[in-house]
C-alpha positions as CSV (number, residue, x, y, z in Angstrom):
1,X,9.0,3.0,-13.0
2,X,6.4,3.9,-10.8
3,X,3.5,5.9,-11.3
4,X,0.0,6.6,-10.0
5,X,-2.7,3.9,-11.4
6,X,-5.8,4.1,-13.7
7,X,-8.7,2.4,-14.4
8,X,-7.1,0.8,-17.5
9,X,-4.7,-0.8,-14.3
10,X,-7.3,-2.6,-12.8
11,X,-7.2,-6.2,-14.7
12,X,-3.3,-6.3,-13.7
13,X,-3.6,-4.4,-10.0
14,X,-6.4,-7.9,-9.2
15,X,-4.1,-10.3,-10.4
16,X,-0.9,-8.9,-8.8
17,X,-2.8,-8.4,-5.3
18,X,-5.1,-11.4,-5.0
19,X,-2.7,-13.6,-2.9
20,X,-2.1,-12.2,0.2
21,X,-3.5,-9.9,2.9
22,X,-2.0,-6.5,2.1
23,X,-2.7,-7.1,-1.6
24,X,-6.2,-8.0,-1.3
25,X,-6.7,-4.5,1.4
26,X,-5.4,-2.6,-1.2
27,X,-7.7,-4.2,-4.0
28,X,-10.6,-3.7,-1.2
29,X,-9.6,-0.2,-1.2
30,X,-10.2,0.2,-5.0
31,X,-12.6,-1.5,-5.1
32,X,-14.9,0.3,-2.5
33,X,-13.4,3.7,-3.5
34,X,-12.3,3.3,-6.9
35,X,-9.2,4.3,-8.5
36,X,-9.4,8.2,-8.4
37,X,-10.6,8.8,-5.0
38,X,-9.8,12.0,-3.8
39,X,-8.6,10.8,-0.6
40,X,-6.5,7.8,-1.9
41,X,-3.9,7.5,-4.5
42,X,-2.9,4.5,-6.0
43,X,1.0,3.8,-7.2
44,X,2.0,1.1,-9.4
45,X,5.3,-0.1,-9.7
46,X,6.2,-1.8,-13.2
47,X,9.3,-2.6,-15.6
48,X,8.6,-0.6,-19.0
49,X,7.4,-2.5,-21.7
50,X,4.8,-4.3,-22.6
51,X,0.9,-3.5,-22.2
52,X,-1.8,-5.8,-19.9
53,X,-0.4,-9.0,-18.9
54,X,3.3,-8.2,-20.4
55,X,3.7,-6.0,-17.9
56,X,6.1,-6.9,-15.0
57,X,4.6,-5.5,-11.3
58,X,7.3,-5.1,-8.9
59,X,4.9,-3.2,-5.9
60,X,1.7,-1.4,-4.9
61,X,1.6,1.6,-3.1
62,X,-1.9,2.6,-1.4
63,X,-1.6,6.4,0.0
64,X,-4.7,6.1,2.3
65,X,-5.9,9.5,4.2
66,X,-2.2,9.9,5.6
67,X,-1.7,6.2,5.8
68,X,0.7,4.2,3.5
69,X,0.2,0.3,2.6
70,X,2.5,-1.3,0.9
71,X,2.8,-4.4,-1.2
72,X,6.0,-6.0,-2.9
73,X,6.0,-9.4,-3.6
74,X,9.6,-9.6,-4.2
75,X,10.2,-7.2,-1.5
76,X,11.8,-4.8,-4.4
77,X,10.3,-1.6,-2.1
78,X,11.2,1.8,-4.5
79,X,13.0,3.2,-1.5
80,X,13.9,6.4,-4.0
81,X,10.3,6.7,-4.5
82,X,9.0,7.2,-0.9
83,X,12.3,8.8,0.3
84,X,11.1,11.2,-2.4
85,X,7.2,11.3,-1.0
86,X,7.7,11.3,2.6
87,X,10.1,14.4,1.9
88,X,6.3,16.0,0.6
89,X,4.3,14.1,3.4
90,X,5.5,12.1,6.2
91,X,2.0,9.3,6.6
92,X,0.4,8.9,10.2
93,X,1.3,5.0,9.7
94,X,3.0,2.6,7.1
95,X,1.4,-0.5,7.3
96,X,2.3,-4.0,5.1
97,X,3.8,-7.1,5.1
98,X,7.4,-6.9,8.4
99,X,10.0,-7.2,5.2
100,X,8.5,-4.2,3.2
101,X,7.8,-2.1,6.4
102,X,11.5,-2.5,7.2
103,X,13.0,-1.0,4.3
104,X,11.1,2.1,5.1
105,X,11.9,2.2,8.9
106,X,14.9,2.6,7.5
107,X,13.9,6.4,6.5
108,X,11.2,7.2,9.5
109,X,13.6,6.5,12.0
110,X,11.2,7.8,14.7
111,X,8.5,5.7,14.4
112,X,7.5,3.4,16.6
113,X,6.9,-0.3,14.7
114,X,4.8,-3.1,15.9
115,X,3.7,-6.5,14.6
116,X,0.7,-8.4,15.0
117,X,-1.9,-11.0,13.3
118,X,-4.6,-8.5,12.8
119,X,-5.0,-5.5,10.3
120,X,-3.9,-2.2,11.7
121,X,-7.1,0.4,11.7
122,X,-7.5,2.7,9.0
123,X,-8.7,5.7,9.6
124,X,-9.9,9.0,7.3
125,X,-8.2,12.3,8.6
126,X,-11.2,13.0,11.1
127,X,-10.2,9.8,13.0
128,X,-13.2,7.8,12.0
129,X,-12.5,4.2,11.1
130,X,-12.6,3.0,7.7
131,X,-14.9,-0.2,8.0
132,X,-15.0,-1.6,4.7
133,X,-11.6,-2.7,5.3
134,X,-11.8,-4.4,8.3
135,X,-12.7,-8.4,6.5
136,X,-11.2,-11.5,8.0
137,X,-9.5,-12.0,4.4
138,X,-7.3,-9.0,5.8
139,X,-6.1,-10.8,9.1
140,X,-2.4,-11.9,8.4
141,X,1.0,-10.8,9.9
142,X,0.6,-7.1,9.7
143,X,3.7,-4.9,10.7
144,X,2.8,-1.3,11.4
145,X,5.4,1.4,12.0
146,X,3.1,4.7,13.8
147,X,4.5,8.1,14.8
């Protein structure tokens, strides 16, 4: 099930993204902007069930001023799920970790994807660069599909 996070998420969304790159951007991103940011939504994915530690993540969704990040451990992307939101909003870029981005090149067809060692810039919808994250602890193999 997926469905947009809250502030009672938090303990669970910093243990499920600590360990890599596009984890820890997306806990950077809640951290700096907090969970109900008006320009940012936050998606959990989980197996119903149990509360706090019982529950079982599966993915993390980061809807960023047009931009999608995405992290799946497992590489369990909810294609339904984004087939479903891009048919609302297509994002500017999708932006993650070259086995997630590929399950959802499989629906923007016309995007252009790229893959390189460095974060991909983030930008708010006038353009201007989101600085915060920018950090070394971001640097990893970053695959990037763009319009």
């Amino acid at each position: 099930m997926i469905r947009v996070c809250t502030e009672a998420d938090r303990p669970v969304l910093e243990e499920y993204l600590k360990d890599e790159p596009y984890g820890r951007l997306i806990a950077d991103a809640v951290d700096a902007f907090g969970i109900d940011a008006p320009f940012q939504i936050v998606y959990i994915d989980e197996a119903p069930g149990g509360q706090d530690a019982d529950k079982k993540i599966s993915g993390v969704y980061l809807w960023l001023h047009g931009t999608l990040v995405l992290y799946c451990k497992e590489n369990q992307v909810g294609i339904d799920f984004l087939e479903e939101m891009m048919g609302i909003e297509a994002p500017q870029k999708v932006a993650g970790r070259k086995d997630n981005v590929n399950i959802v090149s499989w629906l923007l067809t016309d995007y252009v994807m790229e893959t390189g060692k460095t974060l991909p810039e983030l930008t708010d919808k006038e353009g201007n660069l989101v600085e915060c994250l920018g950090k070394a602890e971001h640097e990893g193999e970053w695959t990037v599909l763009t319009r």
